[in-house]
C-alpha positions in Angstrom: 168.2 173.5 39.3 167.6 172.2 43.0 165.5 168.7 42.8 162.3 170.4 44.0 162.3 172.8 41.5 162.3 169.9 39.0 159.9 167.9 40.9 157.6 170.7 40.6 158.0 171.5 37.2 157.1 167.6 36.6 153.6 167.3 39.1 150.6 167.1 36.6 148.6 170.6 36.5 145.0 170.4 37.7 142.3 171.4 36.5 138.2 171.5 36.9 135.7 170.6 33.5 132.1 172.0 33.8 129.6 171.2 31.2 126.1 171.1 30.7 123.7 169.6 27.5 121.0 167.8 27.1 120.8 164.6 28.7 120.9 161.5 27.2 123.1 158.0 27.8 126.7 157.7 27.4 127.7 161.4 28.3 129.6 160.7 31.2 131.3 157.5 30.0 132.8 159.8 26.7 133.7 162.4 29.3 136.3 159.9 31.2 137.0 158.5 27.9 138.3 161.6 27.0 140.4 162.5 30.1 142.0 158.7 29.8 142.9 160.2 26.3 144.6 163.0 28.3 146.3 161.1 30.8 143.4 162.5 33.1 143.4 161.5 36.7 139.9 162.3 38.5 140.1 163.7 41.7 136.2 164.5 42.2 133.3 164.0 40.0 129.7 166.2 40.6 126.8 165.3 38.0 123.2 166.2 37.6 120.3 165.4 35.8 117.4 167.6 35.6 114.3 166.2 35.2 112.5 169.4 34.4 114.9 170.6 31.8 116.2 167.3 30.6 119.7 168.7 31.1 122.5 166.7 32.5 125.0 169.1 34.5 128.7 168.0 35.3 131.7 169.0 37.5 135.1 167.2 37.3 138.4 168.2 39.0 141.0 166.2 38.1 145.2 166.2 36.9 146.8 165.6 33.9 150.7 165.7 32.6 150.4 167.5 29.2 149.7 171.0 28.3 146.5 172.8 28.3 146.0 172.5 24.7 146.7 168.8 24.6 144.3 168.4 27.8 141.3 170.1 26.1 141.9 168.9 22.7 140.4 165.1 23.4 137.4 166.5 25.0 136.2 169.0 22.0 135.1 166.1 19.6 133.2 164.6 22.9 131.6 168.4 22.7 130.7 168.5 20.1 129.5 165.3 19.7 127.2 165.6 22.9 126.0 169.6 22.2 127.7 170.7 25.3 128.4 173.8 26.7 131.8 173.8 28.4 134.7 175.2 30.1 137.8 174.1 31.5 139.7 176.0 34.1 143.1 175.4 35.8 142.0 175.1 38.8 143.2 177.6 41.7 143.5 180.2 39.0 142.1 183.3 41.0 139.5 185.4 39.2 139.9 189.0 38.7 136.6 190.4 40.5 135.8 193.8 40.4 133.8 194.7 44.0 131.4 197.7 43.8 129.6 199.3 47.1 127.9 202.0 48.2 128.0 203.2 51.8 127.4 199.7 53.9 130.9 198.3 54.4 130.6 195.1 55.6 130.2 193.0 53.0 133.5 194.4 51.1 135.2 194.1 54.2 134.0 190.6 54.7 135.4 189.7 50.8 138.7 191.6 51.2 139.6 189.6 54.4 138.2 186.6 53.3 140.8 186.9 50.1 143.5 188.4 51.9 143.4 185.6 54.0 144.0 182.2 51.2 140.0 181.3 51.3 138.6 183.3 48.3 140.2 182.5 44.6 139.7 185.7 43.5 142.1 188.7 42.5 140.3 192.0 43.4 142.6 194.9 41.2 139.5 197.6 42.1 136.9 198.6 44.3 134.3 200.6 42.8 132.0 203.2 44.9 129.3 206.0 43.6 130.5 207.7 47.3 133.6 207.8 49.0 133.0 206.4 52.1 135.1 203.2 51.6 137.8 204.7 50.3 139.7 204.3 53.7 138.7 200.7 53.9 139.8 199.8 50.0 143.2 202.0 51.1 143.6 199.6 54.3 143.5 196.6 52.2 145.6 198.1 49.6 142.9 197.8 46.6 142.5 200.7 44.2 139.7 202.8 44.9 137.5 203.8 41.9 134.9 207.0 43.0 132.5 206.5 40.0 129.3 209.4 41.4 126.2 208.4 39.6 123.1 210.2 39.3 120.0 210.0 36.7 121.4 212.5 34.2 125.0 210.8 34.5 123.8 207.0 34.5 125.2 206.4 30.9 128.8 208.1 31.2 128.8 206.4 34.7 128.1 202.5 33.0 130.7 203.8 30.6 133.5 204.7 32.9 132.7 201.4 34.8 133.1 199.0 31.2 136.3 201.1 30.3 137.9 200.1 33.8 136.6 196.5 33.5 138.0 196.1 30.1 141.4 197.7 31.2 141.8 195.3 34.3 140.5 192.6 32.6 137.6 191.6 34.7 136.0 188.2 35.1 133.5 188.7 38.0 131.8 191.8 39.0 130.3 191.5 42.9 127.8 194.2 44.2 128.6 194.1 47.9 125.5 196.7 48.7 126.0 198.8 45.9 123.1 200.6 46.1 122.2 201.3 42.0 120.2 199.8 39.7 122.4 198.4 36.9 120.7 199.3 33.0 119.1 196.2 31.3 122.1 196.4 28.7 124.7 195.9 30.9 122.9 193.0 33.2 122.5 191.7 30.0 126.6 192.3 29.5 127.3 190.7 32.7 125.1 187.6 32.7 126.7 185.0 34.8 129.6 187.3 35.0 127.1 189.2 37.9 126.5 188.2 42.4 124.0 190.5 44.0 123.5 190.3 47.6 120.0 191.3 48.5 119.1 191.4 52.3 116.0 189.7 52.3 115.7 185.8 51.7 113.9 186.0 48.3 111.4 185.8 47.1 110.1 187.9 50.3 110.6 191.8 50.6 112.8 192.4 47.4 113.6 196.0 46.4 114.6 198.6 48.9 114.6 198.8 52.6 113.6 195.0 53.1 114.6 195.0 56.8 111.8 198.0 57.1 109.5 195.6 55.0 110.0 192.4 57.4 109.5 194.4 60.3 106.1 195.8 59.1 105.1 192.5 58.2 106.5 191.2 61.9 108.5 188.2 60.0 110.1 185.5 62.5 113.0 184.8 60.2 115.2 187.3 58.4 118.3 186.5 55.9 119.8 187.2 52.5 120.3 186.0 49.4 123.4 186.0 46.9 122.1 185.9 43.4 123.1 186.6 39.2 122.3 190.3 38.4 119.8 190.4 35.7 117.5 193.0 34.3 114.2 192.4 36.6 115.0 193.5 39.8 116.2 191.0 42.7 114.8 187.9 40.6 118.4 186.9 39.0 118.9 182.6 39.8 120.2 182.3 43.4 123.2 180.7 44.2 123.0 181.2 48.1 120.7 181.8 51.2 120.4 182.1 55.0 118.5 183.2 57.1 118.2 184.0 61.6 115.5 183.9 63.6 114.2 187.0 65.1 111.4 188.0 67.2 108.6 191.1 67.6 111.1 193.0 69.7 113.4 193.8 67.3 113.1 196.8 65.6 113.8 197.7 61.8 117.3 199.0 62.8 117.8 195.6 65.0 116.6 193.5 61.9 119.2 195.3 59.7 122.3 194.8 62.3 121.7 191.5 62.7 121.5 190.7 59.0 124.5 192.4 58.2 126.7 189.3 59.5 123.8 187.4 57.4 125.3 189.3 54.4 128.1 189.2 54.1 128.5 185.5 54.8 125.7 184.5 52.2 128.0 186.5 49.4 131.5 185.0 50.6 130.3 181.5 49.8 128.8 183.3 46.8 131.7 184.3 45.2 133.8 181.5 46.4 131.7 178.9 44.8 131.1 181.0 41.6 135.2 181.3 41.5 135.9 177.3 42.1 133.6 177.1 38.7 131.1 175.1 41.2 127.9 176.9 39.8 126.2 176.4 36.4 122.7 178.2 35.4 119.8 176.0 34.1 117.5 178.5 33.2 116.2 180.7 35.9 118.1 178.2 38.7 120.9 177.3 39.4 123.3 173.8 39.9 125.6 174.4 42.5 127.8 171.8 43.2 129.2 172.7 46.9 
């Protein structure tokens, strides 16, 4: 076996702890206690305390020599001691995302060439579409193309055709990059956390449709979007991400909406990427994101 094979085989994995409890003294002390136990190296350390929840929120990325099972093992008893919720990922693992969109391309294309290109750790093994506009663009990129048509009377099969493919592919993230439905309460409620939106307004401002139309009505001087969790009351999921652009009175409704398309798709690649680097943890109806 050539040396650098070996060498390789021999470099400590990495991996990235997040975890989240109530606060109190001593959590973070039993935390590096723990990945000592492990033969843990830290490589960078995020924490939080909330002082209107009284929860303390934590990020670690950091390398250790043994296996996974021997790297998490130290750290249950510290979990259980402590009441935390937890996870630990190895890190650069790419998470299978399943994309769904309507009509408005931009936003897939801006994902698909942000992942194609090394800056997204995501695997995308389906697009999913209630039209078949983007089918060129998913064949372009070489992503499966899923035509799921939905209408009021074919809602229910629709949800079910989409939780059969997500179960077969074995999905971790679903992104709506303008899919232009209305998910049913029980499957936000399926996909909590598991969920981005992008919604072209900067919530709280102009949520449901035609927002662009809505900020030009109101003759708004600033125009952006926001990537947020799906959840079952429309557009008020925890947001992970926002920007906005200055505009001005001459810009008309269609104006508004070209501009914010760059806006977009932007707001949900960073989105995504930090939801996929395990940098963002919920705390109610907000989010931590440690970026």
């Amino acid at each position: 076996m050539p040396a650098t094979d070996s060498a390789a085989e021999s470099r400590p994995a990495s991996y990235t702890l997040t975890l989240s409890c109530p606060d109190r003294p001593g959590i973070v002390h039993a935390v590096s206690g723990a990945l000592a136990a492990a033969a843990g190296n830290i490589t960078e350390s995020q924490q939080y305390g909330s002082p209107d929840t009284g929860s303390f929120f934590m990020r670690v990325d950091f390398t250790a020599p043994g296996s996974y099972e021997s790297t998490r093992a130290p750290l249950e008893p510290v979990a259980e001691a402590f009441g935390m919720e937890w996870e630990l990922h190895r890190a650069g693992a790419p998470v299978r995302t399943l994309i769904m969109a309507s009509k408005d391309g931009h936003c897939l294309n801006d994902l698909l060439f942000q992942q194609r290109a090394g800056n997204l750790p995501i695997e995308i093994p389906a697009i999913v579409s209630n039209h078949k506009d983007l089918a060129g663009l998913a064949e372009f990129y070489g992503v499966p193309f899923h035509h799921i048509p939905v209408t009021p009377d074919t809602k229910p099969a629709a949800e079910d055709q989409l939780r059969a493919l997500m179960e077969e592919l074995d999905i971790e993230l679903v992104v709506l990059a303008r899919y232009m439905q209305i998910l049913s309460n029980e499957l936000c409620s399926d996909l909590s956390g598991r969920a981005i939106n992008i919604h072209h307004s900067f919530l709280p401002s102009f949520k449901g449709a035609r927002p662009y139309h809505q900020a030009h009505t109101r003759g708004v001087k600033l125009i952006g979007a926001t990537a947020h969790y799906v959840t079952a009351d429309l557009d008020e999921g925890p947001i992970i991400e926002q920007e906005v652009i200055r505009v001005d009175h001459s810009r008309t409704a269609a104006r508004l909406a070209a501009l914010g398309a760059g806006v977009e798709g932007r707001t949900l690649v960073k989105a995504v990427q930090w939801h996929a680097e395990h940098r963002v943890l919920l705390d109610g109806r907000r989010t931590i994101v440690f970026n």
